[in-house]
C-alpha positions, 0 to 999 in steps of 0.5 A, spaced: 422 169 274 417 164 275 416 157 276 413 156 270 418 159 266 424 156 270 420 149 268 419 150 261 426 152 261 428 145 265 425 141 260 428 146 253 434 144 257 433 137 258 431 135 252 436 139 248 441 134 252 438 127 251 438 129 243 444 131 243 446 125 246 442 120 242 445 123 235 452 123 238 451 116 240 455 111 236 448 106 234 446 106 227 440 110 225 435 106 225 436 104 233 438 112 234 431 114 231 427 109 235 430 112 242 429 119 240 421 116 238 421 113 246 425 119 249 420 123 246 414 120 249 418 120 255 418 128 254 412 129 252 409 125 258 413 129 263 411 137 259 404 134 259 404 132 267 407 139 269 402 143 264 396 139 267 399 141 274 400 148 272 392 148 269 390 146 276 393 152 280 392 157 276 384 153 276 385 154 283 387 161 284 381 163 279 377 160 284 380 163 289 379 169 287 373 169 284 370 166 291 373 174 294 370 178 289 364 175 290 365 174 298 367 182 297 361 185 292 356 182 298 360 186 303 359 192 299 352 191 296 350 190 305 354 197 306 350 201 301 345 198 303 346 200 310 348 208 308 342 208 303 337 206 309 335 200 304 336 193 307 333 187 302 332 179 304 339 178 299 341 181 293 341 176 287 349 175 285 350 175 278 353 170 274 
């Protein structure tokens, strides 16, 4: 299972709790309603936080990888070069 899963499930499960706590707290509605507004908030700023940490990763693993494929299509481009008998100053990358 993944860590995003298990994150995502973490957060399901928390909020469920602090709902369910909330509704089955002995305040009046109006109070009740008020702390499942903050409670939110709270909850929101947290999946946010974790999806924007998520976000970079995986923007960092795309990095990574584009950075190999790159770095491996030169190396391929050097070696046909080197059978064809052909050897140019530098091959333009594509973008």
């Amino acid at each position: 299972m993944s860590a995003g899963k298990i994150l995502i499930g973490f957060v399901i499960a928390l909020a469920t709790g602090a709902v369910l706590g909330v509704l089955y707290a002995p305040d009046k509605g109006s109070t009740t309603r008020k702390k499942l507004s903050k409670e939110g908030t709270r909850y929101m700023g947290a999946v946010t936080s974790a999806a924007d940490e998520a976000v970079a990763t995986l923007e960092e693993k795309v990095d990574n990888v584009t950075e190999s494929v790159v770095g491996l299509s030169d190396k391929v481009l050097d070696v046909v070069d080197s059978l064809t008998g052909n050897v140019p100053e530098k091959h333009t990358r594509r973008a």
